[in-house]
HTML snippet that shows the backbone in 3Dmol.js (N, CA, C, O; Angstrom):
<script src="https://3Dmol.org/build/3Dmol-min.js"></script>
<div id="view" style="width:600px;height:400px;position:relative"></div>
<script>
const pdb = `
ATOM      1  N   UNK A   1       0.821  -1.194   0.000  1.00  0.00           N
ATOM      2  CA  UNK A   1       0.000   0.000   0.000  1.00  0.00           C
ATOM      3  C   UNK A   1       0.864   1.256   0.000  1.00  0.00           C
ATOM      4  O   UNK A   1       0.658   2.334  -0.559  1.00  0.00           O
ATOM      5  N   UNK A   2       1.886   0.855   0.765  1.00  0.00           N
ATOM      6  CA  UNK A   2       2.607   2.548   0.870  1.00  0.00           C
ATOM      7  C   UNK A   2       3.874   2.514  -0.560  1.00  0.00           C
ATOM      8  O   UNK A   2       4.422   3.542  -0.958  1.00  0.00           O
ATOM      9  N   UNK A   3       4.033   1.690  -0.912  1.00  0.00           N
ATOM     10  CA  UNK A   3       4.478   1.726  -2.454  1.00  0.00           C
ATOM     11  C   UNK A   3       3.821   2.157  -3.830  1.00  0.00           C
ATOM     12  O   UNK A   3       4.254   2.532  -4.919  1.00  0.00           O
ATOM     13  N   UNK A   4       2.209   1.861  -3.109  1.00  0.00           N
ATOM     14  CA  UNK A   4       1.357   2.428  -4.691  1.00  0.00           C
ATOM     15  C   UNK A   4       0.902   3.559  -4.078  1.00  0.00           C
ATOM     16  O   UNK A   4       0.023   4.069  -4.773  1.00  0.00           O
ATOM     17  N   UNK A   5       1.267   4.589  -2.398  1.00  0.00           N
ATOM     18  CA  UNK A   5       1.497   5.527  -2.783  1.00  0.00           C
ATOM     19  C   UNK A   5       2.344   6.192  -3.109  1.00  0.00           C
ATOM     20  O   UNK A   5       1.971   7.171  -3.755  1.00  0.00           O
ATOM     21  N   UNK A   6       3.449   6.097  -2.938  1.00  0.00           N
ATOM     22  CA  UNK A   6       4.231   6.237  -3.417  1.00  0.00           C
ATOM     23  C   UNK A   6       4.711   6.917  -4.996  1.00  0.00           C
ATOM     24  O   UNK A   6       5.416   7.841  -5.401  1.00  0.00           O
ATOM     25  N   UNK A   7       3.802   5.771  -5.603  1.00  0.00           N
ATOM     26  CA  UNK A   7       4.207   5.701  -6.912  1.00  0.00           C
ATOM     27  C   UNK A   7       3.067   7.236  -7.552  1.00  0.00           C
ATOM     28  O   UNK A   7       3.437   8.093  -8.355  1.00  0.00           O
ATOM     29  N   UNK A   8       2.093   7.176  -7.076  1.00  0.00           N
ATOM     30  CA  UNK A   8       0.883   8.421  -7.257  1.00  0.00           C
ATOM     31  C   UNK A   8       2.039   9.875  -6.877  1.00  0.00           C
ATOM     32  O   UNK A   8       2.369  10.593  -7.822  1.00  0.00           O
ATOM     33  N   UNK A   9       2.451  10.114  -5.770  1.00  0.00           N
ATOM     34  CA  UNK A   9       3.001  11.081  -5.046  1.00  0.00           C
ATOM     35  C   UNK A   9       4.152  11.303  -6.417  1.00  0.00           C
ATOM     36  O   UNK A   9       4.424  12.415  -6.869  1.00  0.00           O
ATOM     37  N   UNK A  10       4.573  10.357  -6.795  1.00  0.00           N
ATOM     38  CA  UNK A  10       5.645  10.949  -7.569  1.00  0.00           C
ATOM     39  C   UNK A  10       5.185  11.395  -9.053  1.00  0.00           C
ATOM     40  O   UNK A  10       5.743  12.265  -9.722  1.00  0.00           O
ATOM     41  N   UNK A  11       3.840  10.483  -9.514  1.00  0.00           N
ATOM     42  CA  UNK A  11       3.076  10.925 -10.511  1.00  0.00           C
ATOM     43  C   UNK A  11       2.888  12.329 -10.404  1.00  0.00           C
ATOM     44  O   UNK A  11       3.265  13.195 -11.194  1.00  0.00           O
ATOM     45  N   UNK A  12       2.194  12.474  -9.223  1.00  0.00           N
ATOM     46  CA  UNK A  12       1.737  14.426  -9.133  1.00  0.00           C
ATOM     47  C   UNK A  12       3.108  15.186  -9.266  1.00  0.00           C
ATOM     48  O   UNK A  12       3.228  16.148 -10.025  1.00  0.00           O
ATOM     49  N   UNK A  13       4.180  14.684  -8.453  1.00  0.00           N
ATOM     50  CA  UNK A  13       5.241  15.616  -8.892  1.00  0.00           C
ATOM     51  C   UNK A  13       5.958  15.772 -10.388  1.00  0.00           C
ATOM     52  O   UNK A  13       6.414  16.741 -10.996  1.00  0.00           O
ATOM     53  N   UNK A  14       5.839  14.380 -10.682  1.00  0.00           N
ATOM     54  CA  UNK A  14       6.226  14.815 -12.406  1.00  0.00           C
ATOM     55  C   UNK A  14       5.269  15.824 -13.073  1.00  0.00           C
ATOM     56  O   UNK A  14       5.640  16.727 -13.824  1.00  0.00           O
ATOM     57  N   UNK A  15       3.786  15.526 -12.653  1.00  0.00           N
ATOM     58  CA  UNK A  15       2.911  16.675 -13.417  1.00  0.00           C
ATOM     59  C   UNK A  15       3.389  18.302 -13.121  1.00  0.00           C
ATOM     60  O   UNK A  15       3.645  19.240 -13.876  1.00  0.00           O
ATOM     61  N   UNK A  16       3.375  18.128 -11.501  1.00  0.00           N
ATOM     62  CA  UNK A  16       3.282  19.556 -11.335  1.00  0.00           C
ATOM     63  C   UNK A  16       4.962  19.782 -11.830  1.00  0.00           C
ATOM     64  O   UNK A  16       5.095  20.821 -12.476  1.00  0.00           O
ATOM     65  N   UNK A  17       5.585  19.398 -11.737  1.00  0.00           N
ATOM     66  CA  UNK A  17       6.648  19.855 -12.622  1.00  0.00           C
ATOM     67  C   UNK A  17       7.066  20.377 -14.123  1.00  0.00           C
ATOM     68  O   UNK A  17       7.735  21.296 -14.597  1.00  0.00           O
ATOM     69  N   UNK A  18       6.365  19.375 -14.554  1.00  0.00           N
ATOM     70  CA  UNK A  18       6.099  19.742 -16.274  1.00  0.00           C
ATOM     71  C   UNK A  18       5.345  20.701 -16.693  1.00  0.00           C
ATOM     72  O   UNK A  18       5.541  21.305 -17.747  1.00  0.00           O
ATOM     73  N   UNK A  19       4.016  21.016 -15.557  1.00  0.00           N
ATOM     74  CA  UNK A  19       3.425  22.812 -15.620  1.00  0.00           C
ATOM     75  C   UNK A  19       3.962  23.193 -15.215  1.00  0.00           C
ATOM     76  O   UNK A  19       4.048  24.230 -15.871  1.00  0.00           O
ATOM     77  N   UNK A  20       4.917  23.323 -14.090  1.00  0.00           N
ATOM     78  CA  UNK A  20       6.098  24.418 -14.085  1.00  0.00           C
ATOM     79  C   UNK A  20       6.466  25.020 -15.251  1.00  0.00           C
ATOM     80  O   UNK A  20       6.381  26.157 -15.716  1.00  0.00           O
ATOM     81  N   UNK A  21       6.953  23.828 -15.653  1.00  0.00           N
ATOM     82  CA  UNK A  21       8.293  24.121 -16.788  1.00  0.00           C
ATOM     83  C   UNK A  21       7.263  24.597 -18.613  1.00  0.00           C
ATOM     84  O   UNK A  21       7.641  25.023 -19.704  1.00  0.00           O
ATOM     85  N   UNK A  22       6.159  24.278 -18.135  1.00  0.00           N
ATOM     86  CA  UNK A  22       5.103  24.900 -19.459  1.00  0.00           C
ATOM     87  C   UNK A  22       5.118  26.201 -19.131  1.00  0.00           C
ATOM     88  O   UNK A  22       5.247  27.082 -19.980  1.00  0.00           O
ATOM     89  N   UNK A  23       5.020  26.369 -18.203  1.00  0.00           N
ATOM     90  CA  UNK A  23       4.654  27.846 -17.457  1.00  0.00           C
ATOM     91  C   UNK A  23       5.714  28.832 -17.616  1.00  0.00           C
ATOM     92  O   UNK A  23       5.603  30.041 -17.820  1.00  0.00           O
ATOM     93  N   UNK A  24       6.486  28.303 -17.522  1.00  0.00           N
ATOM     94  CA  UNK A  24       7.943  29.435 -17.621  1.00  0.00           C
ATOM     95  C   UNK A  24       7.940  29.662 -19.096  1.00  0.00           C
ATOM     96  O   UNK A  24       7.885  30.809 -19.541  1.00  0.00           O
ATOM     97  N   UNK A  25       8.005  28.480 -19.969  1.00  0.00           N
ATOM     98  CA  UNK A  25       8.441  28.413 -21.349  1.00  0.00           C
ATOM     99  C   UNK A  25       7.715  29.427 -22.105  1.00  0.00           C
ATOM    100  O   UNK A  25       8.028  30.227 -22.987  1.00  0.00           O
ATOM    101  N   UNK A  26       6.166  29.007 -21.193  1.00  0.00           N
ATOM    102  CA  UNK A  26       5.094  30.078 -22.603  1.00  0.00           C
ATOM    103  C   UNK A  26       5.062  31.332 -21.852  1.00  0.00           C
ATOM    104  O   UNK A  26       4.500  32.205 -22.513  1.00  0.00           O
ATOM    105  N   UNK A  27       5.692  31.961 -20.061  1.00  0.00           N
ATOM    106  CA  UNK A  27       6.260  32.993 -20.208  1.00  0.00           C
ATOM    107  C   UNK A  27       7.230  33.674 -20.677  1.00  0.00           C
ATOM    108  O   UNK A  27       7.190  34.856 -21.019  1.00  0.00           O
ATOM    109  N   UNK A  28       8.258  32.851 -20.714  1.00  0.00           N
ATOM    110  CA  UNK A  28       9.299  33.077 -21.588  1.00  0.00           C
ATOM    111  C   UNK A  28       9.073  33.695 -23.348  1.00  0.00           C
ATOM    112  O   UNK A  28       9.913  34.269 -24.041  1.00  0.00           O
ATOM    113  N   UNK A  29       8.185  33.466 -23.567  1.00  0.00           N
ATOM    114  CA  UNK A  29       7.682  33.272 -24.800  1.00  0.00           C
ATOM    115  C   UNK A  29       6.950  34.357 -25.198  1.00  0.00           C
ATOM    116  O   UNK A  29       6.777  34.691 -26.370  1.00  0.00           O
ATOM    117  N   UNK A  30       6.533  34.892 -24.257  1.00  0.00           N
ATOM    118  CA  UNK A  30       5.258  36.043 -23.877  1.00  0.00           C
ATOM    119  C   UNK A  30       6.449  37.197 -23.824  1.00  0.00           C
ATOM    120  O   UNK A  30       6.503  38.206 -24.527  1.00  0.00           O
ATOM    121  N   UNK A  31       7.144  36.885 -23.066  1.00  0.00           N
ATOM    122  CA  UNK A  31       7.989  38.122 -22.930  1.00  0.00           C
ATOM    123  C   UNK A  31       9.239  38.062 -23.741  1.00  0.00           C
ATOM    124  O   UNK A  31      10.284  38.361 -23.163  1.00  0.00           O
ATOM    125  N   UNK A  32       9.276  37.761 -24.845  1.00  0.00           N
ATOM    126  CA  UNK A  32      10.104  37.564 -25.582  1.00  0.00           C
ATOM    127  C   UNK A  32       9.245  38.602 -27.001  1.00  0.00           C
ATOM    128  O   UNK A  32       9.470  39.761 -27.346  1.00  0.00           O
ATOM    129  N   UNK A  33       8.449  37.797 -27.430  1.00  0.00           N
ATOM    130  CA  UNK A  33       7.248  38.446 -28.272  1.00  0.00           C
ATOM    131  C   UNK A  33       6.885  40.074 -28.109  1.00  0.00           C
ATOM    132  O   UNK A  33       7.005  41.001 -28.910  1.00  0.00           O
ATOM    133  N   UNK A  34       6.436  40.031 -26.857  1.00  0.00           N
ATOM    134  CA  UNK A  34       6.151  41.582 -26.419  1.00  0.00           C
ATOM    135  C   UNK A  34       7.314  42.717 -26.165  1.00  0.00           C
ATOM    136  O   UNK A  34       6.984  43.837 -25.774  1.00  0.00           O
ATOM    137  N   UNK A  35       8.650  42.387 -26.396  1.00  0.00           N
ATOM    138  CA  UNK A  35      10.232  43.322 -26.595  1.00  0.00           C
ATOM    139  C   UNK A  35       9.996  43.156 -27.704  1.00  0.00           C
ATOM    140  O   UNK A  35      10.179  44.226 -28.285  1.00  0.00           O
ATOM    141  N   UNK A  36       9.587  42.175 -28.567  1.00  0.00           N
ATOM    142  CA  UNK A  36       9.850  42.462 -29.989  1.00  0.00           C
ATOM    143  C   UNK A  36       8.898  43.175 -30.632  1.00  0.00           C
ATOM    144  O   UNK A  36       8.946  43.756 -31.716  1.00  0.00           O
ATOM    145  N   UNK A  37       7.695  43.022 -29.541  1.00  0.00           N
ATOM    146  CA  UNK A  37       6.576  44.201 -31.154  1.00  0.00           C
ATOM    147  C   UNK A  37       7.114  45.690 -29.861  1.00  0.00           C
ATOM    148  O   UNK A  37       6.683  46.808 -30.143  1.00  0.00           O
ATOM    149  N   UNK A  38       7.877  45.566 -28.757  1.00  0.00           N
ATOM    150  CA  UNK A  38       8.130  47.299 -28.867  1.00  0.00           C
ATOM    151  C   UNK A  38       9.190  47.573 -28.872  1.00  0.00           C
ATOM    152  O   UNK A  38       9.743  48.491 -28.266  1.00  0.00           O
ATOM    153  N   UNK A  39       9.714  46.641 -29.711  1.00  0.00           N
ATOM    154  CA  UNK A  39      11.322  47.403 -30.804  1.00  0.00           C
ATOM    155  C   UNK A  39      11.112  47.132 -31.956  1.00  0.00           C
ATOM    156  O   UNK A  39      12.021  47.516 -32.692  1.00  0.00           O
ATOM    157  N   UNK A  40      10.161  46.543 -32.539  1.00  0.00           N
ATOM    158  CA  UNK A  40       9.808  47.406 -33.739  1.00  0.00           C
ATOM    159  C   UNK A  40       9.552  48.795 -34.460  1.00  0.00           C
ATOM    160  O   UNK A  40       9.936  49.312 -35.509  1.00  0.00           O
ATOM    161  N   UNK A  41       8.630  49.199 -33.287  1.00  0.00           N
ATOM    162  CA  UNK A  41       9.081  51.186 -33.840  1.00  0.00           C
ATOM    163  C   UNK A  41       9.489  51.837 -33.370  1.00  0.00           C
ATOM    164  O   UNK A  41       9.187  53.028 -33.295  1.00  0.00           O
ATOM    165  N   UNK A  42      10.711  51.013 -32.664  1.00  0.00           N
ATOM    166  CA  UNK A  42      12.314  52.009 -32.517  1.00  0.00           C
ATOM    167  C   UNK A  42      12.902  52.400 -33.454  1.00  0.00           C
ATOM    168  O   UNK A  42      13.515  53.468 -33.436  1.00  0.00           O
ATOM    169  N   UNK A  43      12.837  51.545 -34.574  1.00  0.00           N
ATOM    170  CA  UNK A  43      13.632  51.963 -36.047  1.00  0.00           C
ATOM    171  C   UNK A  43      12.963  53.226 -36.965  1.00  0.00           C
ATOM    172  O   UNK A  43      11.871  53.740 -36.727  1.00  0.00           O
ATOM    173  N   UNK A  44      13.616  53.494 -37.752  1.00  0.00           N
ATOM    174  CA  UNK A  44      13.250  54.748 -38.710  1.00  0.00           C
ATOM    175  C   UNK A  44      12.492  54.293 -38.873  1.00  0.00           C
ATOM    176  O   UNK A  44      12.392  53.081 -38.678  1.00  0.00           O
ATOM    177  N   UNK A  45      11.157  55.354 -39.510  1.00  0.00           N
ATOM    178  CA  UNK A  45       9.746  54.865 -40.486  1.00  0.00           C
ATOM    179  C   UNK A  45       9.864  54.496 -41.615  1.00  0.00           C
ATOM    180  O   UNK A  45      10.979  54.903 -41.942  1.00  0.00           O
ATOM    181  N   UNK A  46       9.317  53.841 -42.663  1.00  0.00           N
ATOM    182  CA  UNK A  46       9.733  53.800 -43.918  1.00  0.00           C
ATOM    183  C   UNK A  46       9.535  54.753 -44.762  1.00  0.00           C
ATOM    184  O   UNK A  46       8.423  55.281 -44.742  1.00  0.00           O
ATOM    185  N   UNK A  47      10.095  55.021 -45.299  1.00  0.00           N
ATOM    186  CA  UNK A  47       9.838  56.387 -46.463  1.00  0.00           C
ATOM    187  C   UNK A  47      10.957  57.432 -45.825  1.00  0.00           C
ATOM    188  O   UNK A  47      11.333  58.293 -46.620  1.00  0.00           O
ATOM    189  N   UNK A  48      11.535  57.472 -44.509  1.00  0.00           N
ATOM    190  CA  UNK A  48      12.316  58.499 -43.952  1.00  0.00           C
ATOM    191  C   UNK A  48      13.362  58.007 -44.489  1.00  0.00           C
ATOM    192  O   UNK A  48      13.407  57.056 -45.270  1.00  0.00           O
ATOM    193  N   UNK A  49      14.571  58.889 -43.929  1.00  0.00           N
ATOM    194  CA  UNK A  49      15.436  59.167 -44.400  1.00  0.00           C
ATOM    195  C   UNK A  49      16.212  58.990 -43.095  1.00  0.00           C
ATOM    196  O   UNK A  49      15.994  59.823 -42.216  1.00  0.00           O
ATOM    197  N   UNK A  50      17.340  57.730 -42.789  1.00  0.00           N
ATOM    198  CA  UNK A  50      17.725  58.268 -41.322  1.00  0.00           C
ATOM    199  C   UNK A  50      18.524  58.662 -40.779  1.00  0.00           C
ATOM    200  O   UNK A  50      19.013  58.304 -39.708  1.00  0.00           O
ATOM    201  N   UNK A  51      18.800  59.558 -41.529  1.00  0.00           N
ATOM    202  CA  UNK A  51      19.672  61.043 -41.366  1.00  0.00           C
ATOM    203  C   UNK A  51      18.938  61.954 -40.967  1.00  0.00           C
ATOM    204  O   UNK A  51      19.428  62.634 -40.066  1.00  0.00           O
ATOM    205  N   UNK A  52      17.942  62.222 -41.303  1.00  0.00           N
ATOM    206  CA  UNK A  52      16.677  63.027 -41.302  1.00  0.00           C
ATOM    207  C   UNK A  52      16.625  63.656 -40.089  1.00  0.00           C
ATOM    208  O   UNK A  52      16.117  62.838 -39.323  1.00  0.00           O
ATOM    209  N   UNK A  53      16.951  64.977 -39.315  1.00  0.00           N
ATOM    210  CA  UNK A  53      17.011  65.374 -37.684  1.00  0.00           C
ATOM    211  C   UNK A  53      15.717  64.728 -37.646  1.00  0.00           C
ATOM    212  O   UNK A  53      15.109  64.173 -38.562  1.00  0.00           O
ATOM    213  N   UNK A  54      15.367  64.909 -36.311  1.00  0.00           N
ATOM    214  CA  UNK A  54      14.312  64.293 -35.554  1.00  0.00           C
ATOM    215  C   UNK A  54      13.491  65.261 -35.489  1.00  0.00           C
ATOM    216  O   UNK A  54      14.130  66.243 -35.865  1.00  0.00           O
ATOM    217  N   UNK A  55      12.141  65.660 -35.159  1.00  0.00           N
ATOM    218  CA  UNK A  55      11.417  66.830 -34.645  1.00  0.00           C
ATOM    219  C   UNK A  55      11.943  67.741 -33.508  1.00  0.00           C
ATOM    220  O   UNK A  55      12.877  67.280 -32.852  1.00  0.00           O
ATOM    221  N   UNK A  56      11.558  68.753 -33.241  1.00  0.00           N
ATOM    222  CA  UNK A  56      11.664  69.111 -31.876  1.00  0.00           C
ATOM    223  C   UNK A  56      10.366  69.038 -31.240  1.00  0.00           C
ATOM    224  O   UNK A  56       9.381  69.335 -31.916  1.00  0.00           O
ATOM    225  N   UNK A  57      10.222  68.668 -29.979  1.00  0.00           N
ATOM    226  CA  UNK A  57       9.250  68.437 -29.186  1.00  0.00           C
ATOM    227  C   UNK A  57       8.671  69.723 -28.716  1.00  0.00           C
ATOM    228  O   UNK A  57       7.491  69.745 -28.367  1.00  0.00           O
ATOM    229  N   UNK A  58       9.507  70.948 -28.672  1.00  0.00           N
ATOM    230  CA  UNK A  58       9.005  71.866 -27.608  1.00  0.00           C
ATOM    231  C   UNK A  58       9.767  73.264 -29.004  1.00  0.00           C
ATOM    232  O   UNK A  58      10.590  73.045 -29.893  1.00  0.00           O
ATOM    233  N   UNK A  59       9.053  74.607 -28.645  1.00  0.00           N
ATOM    234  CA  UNK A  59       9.873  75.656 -29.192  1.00  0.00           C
ATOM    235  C   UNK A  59      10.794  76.461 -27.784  1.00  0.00           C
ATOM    236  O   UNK A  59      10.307  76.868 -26.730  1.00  0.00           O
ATOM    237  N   UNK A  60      12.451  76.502 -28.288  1.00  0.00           N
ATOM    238  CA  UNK A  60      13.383  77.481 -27.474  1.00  0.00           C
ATOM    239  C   UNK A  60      12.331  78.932 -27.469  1.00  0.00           C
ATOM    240  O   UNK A  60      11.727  79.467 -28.399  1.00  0.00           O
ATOM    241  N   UNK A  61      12.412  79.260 -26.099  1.00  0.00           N
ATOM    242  CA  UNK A  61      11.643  80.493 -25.883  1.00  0.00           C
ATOM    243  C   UNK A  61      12.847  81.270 -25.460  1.00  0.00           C
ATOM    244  O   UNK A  61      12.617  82.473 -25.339  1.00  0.00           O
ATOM    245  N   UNK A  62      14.090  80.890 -25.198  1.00  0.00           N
ATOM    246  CA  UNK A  62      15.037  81.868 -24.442  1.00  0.00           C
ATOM    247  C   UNK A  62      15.787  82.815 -25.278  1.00  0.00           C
ATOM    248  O   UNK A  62      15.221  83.298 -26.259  1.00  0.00           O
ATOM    249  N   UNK A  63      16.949  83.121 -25.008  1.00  0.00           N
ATOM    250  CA  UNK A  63      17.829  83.982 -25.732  1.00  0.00           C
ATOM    251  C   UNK A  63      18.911  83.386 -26.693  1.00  0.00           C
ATOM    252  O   UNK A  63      19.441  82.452 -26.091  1.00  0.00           O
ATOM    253  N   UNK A  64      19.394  83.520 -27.789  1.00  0.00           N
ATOM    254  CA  UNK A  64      20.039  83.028 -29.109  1.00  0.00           C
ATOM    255  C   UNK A  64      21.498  83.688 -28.799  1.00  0.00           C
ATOM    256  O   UNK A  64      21.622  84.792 -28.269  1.00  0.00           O
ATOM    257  N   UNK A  65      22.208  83.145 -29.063  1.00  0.00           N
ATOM    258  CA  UNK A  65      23.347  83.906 -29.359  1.00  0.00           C
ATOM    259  C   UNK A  65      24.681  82.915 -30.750  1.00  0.00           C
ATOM    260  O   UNK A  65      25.371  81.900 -30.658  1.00  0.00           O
ATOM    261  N   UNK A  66      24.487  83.741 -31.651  1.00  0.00           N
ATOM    262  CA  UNK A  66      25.635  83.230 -32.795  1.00  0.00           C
ATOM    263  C   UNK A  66      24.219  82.270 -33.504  1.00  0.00           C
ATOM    264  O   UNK A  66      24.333  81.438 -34.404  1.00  0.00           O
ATOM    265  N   UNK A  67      23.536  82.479 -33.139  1.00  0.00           N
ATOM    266  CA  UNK A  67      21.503  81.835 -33.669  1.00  0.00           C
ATOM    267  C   UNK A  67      21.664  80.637 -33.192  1.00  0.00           C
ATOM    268  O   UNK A  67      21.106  79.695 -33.754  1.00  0.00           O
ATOM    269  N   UNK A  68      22.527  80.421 -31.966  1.00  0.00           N
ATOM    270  CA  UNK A  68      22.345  79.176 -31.510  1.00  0.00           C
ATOM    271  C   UNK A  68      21.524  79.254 -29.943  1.00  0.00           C
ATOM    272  O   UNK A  68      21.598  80.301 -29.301  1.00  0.00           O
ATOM    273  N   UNK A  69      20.887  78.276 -29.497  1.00  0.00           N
ATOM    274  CA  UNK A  69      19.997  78.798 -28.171  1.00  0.00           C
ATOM    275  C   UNK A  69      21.452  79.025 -27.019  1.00  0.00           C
ATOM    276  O   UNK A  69      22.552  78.492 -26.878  1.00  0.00           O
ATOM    277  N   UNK A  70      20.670  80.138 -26.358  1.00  0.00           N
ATOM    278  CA  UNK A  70      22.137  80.157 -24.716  1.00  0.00           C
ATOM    279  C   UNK A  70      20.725  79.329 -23.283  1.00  0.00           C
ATOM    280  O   UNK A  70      19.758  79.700 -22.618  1.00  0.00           O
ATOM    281  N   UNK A  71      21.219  78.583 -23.436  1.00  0.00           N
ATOM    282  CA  UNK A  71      21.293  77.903 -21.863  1.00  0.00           C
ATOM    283  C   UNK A  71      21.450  78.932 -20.545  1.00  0.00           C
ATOM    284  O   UNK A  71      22.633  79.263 -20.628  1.00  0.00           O
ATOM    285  N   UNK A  72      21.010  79.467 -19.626  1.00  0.00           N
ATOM    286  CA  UNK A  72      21.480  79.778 -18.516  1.00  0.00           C
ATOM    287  C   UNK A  72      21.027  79.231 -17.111  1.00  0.00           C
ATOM    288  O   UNK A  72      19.991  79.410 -16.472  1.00  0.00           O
ATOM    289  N   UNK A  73      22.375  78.368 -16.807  1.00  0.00           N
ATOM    290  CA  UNK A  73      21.753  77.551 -15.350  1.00  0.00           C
ATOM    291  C   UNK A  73      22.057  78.125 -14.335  1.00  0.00           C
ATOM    292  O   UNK A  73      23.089  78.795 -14.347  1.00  0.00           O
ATOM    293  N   UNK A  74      21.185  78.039 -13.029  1.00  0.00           N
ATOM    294  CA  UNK A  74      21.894  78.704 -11.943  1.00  0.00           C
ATOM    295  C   UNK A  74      22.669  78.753 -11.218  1.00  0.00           C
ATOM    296  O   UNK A  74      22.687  77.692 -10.595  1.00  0.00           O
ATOM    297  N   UNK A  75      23.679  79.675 -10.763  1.00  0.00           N
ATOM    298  CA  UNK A  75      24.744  79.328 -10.022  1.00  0.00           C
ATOM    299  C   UNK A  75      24.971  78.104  -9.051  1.00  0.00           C
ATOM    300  O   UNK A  75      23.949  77.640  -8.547  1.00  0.00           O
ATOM    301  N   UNK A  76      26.131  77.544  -8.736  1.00  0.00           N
ATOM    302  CA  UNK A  76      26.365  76.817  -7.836  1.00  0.00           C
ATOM    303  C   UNK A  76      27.073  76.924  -6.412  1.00  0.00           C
ATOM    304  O   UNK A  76      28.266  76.890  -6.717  1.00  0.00           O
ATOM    305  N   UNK A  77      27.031  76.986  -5.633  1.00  0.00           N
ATOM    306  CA  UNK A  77      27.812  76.552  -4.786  1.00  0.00           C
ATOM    307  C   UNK A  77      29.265  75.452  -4.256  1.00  0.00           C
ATOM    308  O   UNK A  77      29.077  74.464  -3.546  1.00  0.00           O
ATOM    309  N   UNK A  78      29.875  75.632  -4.477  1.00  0.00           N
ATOM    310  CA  UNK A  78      31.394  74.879  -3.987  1.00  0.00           C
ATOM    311  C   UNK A  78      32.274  75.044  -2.581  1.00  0.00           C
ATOM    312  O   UNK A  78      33.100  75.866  -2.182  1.00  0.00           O
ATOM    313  N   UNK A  79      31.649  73.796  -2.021  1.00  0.00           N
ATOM    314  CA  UNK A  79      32.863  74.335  -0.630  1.00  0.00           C
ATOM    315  C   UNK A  79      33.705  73.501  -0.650  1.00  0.00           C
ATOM    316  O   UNK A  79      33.401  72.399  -1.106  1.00  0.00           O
ATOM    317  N   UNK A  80      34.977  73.727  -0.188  1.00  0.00           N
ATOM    318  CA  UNK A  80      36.135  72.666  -0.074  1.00  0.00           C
ATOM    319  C   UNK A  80      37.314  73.163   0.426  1.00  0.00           C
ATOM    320  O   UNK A  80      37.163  74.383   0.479  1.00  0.00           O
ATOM    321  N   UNK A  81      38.301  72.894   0.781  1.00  0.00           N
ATOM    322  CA  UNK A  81      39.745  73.406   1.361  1.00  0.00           C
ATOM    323  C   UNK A  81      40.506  73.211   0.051  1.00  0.00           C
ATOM    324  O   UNK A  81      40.197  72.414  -0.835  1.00  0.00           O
ATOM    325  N   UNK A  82      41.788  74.244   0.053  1.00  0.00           N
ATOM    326  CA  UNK A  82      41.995  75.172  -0.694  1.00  0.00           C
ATOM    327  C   UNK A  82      43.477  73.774  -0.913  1.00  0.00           C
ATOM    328  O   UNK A  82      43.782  73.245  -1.982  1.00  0.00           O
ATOM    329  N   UNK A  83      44.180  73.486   0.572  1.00  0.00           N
ATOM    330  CA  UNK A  83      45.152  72.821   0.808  1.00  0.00           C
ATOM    331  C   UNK A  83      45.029  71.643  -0.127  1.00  0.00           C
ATOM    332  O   UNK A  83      45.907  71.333  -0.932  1.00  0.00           O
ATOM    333  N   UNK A  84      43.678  70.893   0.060  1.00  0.00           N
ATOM    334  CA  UNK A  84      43.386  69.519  -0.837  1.00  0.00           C
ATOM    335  C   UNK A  84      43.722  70.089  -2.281  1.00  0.00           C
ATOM    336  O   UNK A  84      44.009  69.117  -2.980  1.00  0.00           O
ATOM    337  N   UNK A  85      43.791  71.051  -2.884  1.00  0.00           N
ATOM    338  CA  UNK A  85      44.126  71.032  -4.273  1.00  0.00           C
ATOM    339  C   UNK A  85      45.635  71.305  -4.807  1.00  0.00           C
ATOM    340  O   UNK A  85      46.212  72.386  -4.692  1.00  0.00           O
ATOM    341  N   UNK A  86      46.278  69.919  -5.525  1.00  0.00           N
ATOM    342  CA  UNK A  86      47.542  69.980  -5.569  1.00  0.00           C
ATOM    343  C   UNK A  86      47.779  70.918  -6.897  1.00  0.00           C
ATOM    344  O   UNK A  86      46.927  71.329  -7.685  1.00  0.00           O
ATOM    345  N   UNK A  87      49.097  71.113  -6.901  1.00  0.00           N
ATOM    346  CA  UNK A  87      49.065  71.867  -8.267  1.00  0.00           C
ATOM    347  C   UNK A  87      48.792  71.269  -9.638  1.00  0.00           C
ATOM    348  O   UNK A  87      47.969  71.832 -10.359  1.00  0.00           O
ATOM    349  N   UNK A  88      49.241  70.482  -9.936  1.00  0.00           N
ATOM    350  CA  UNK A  88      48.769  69.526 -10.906  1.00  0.00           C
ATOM    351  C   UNK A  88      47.246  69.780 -11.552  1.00  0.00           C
ATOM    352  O   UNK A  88      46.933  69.696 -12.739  1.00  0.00           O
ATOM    353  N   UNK A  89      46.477  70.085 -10.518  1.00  0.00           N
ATOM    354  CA  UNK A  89      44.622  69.744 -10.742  1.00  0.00           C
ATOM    355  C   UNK A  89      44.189  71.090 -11.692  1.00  0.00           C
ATOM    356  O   UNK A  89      43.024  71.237 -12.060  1.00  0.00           O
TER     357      UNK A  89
END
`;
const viewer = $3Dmol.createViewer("view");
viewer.addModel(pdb, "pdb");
viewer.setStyle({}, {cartoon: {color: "spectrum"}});
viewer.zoomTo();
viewer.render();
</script>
């Protein structure tokens, strides 16, 4: 009796093992599929050119200089000892 359970107990574990291993595969599978349809329109469109600049998202509202945009970020702060800097730096 305790041999033919035995033999059941190990039946269920081969099953539940083999849905394990279904389970991973056709996740595996799932997430393999779904990187690939969203790197598909990572690439150029067809008909472009892909050299072609890109759009700009937003219009520069600031100030131009040489007709190129000027950036101005705000000051920073720096503290440190004077000694720590060898001549070299």
């Amino acid at each position: 009796m305790v041999a033919g359970q035995l033999g059941t107990l190990d039946a269920i574990s081969r099953s539940s093992r083999s849905e394990i291993k279904a389970t991973r595969v056709a996740l595996a599978t799932i997430l393999v599929l779904g990187l690939a349809s969203c790197a598909a329109g990572l690439g150029p469109r067809p008909g472009s050119s892909p050299l072609e600049p890109a759009p700009y998202a937003g219009v520069f509202t600031g100030e131009f200089v040489d007709g190129r945009p000027l950036y101005r970020f705000p000051p920073i702060l720096v503290i440190g000892k004077r000694n720590r800097v060898g001549p070299d730096t």
